[in-house]
C-alpha positions in Angstrom: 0.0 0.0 0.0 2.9 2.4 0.6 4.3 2.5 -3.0 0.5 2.9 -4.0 0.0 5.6 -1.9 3.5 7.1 -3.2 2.3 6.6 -6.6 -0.9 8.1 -6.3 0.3 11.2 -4.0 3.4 11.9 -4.9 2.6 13.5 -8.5 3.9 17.3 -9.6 1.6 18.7 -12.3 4.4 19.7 -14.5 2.4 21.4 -17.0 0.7 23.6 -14.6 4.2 24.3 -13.1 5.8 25.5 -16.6 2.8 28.1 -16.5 3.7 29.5 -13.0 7.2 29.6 -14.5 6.0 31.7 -17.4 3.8 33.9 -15.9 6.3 34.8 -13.0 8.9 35.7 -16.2 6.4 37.8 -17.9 5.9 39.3 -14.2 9.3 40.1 -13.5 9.8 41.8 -16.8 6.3 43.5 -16.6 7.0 45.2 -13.1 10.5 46.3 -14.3 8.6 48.3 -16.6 5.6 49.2 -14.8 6.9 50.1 -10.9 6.5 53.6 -9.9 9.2 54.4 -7.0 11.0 52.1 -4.5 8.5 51.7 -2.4 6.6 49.3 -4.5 9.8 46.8 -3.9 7.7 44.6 -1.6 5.2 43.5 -4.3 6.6 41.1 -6.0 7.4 39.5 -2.7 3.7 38.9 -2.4 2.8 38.5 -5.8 5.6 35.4 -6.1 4.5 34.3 -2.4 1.1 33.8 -4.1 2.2 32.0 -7.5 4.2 29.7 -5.1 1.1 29.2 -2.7 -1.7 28.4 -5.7 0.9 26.0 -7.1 1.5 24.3 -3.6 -2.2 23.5 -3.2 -3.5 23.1 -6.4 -0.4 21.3 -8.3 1.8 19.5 -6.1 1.3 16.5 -3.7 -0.5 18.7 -1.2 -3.3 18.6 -3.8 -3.8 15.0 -3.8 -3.7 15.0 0.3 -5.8 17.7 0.6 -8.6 15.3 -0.5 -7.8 12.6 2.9 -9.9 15.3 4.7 -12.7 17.5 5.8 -10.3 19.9 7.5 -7.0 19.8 5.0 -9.8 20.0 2.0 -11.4 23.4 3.9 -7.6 24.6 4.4 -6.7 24.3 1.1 -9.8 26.2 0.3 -9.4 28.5 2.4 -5.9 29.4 1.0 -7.3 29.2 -2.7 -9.9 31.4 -2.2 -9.4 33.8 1.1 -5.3 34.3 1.1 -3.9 34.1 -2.9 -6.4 36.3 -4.7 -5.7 39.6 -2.2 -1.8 38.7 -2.4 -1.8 38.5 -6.2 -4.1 41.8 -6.2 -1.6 43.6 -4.2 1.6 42.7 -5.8 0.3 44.1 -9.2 1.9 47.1 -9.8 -0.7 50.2 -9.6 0.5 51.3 -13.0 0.2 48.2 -15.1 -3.1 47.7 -13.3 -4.5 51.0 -14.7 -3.1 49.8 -18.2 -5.0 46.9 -18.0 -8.2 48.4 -16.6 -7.9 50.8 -19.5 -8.4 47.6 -22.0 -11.7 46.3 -20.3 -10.6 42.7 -19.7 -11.0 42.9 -16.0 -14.3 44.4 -14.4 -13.2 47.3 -11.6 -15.1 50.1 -9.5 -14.4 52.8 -10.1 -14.4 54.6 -6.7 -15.1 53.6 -2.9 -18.9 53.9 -3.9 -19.7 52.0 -6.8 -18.7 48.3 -6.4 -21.7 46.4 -7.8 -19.7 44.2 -9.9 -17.4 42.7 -7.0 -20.3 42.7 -4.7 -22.0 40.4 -7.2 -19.3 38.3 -7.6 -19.1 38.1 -4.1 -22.8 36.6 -3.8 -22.5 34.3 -6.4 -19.4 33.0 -4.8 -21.3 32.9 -1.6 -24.2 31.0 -3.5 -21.0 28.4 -5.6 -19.6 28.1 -2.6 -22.0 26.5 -0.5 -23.6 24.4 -3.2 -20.1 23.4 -4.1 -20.2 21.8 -0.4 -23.5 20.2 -0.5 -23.1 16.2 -0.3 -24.9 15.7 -3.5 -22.5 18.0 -5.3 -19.2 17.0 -3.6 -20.2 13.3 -4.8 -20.7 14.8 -8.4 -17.6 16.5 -8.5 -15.8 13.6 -6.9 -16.3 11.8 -9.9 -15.7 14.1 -12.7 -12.3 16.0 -12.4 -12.9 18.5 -15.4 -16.0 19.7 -13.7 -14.4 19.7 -10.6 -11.8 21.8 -12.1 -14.3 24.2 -14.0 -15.9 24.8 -10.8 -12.8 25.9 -9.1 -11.6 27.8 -11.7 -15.2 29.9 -11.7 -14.8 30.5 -7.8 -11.1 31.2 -8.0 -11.8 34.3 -11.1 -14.6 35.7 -8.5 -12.7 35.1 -5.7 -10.3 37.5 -7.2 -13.2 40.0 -8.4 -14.9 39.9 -5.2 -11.3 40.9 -3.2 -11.1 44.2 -5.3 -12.8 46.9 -2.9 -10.3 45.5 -0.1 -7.3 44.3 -2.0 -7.1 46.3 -5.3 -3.9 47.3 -6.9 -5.3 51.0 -7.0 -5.5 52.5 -3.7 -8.1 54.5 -5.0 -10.5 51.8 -6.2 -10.2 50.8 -2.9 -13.4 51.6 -0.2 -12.9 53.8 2.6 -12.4 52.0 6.0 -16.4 52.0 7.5 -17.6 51.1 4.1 -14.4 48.3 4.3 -15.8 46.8 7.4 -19.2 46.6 6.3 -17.9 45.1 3.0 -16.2 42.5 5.1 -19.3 41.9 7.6 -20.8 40.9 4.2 -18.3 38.8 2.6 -18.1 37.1 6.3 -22.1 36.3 6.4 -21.9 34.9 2.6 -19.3 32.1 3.1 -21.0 31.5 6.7 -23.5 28.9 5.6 -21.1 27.3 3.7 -19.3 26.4 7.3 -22.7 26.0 9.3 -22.8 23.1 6.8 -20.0 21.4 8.6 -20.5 22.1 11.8 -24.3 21.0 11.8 -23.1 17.9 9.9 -20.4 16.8 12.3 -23.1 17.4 15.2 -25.5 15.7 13.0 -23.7 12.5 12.2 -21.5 13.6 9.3 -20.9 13.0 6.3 -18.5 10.3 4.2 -15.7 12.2 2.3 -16.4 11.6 -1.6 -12.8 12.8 -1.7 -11.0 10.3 -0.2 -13.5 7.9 -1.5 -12.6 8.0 -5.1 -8.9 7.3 -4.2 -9.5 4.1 -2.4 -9.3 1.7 -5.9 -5.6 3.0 -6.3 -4.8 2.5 -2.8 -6.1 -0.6 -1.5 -7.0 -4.0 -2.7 -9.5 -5.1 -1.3 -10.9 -1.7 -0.8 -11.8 -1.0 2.7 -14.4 1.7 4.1 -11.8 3.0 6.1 -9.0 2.6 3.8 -8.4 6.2 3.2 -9.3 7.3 6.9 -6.5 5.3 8.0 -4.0 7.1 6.3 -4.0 10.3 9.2 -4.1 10.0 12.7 -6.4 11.0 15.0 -8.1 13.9 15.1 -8.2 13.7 11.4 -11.6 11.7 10.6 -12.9 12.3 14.3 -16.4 13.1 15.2 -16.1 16.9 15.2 -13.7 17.3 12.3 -15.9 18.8 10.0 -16.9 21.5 12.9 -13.0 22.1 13.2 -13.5 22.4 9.2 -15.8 25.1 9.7 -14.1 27.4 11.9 -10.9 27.4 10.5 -12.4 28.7 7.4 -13.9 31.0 9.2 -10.7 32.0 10.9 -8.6 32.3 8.1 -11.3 34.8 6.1 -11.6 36.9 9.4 -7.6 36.6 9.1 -6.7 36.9 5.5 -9.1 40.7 5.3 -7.0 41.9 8.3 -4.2 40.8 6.5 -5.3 42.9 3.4 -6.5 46.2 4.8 -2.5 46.2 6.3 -1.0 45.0 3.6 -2.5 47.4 1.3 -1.7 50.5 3.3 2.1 49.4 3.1 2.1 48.9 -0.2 0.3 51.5 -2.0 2.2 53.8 -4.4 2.5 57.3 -4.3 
């Protein structure tokens, strides 16, 4: 079982990873071109810690494990959704930004006040979200991987629209700081049902993990129920996992706009 297991886990998507390489190239040579003054040195250091964190948990092995359970799936969710889109947002370089918002390939606000278009994406994420963790849908995505795939990439390009008031390369598309926290009261109450689903499950009874279940043919023969459970320890699999699931996603979007509002005051150009 342990060379299965390697076999299995232990896969780098190399095509994905030539595409990080590219993009961070273009990157490099874009923000030489683009960067206003000095100060706008820490950037790539978040832009890159970004490129490196979306290929950690979406390309390498951590992937694959991610899937073993409840709580490493909800952390890697977390991280796609709540930590890398403000980090790429604020390592953009203001300048190239408004280059690009002057072609109309990204939607934008254009002051503190008008934000419909990242407020909507922010609902239907809310809305994706939560049906994306419903046990009928997990199952379904489970068992197709390009649908499961399409579906991430949809919440991942809202993810990013909805982190614009907070996050946005242009200090001045960003909202001021009362309309900021009621943005983020909002953005808090639409992933909330999302983790009221896991905690009422795992007081509930639970619910099996589709994800771990479609990897028990490659890892065991025969296949047990509890193949893939037994591959973590305890707590992983417990009784309240899934509630632990819940509130760390909670934690880490609580964590990840504090994160933001401070990060973007250090890095905005003058």
């Amino acid at each position: 079982m342990d060379t299965l297991f390697l076999e299995q886990f232990l896969v780098w998507n190399i095509p994905f990873l030539a595409g990080c390489l590219l993009v961070g190239i273009l990157y490099v040579y874009l923000f030489g071109r683009f960067k206003q003054n000095d100060d706008a040195r820490k950037k790539p250091l978040f832009f890159f810690l970004a490129l490196i964190s979306l290929y950690a948990v979406t390309g390498s092995p951590l992937a694959a494990a991610s899937h073993l359970a409840f709580s490493l799936h909800m952390l890697q969710m977390s991280l796609l959704y709540f930590i890398i889109p403000p980090l790429l947002l604020l390592g953009v370089p203001a300048r190239l930004y408004r280059r690009i918002r002057e072609l109309r390939v990204w939607p934008t606000c254009s002051n503190s006040r008008r934000f419909f278009l990242p407020k909507t994406s922010l609902l239907m994420f809310g809305a994706l979200f939560l049906l994306y963790h419903l046990p009928f849908v997990l199952d379904l995505l489970a068992q197709y991987s390009l649908l499961q795939n399409v579906y991430s990439v949809m919440l991942f390009v809202l993810a990013v629209s909805m982190w614009m008031p907070i996050a946005s390369p242009d200090s001045n598309e960003r909202l001021a700081w009362q309309e900021m926290k009621r943005y983020a009261w909002l953005s808090g109450a639409v992933i909330m049902p999302a983790c009221v689903v896991f905690i009422a499950n795992a007081f509930l009874g639970g619910m099996s993990n589709p994800f771990g279940s479609q990897y028990m043919p490659q890892l065991c023969t025969p296949v047990q129920s509890d193949s893939v459970n037994g591959l973590l320890p305890y707590p992983f699999h417990s009784e309240y996992e899934q509630a632990f699931a819940g509130v760390l996603m909670l934690g880490v979007h609580k964590a990840s706009i504090l994160m933001s509002c401070r990060l973007g005051n250090k890095t905005d150009e003058a």
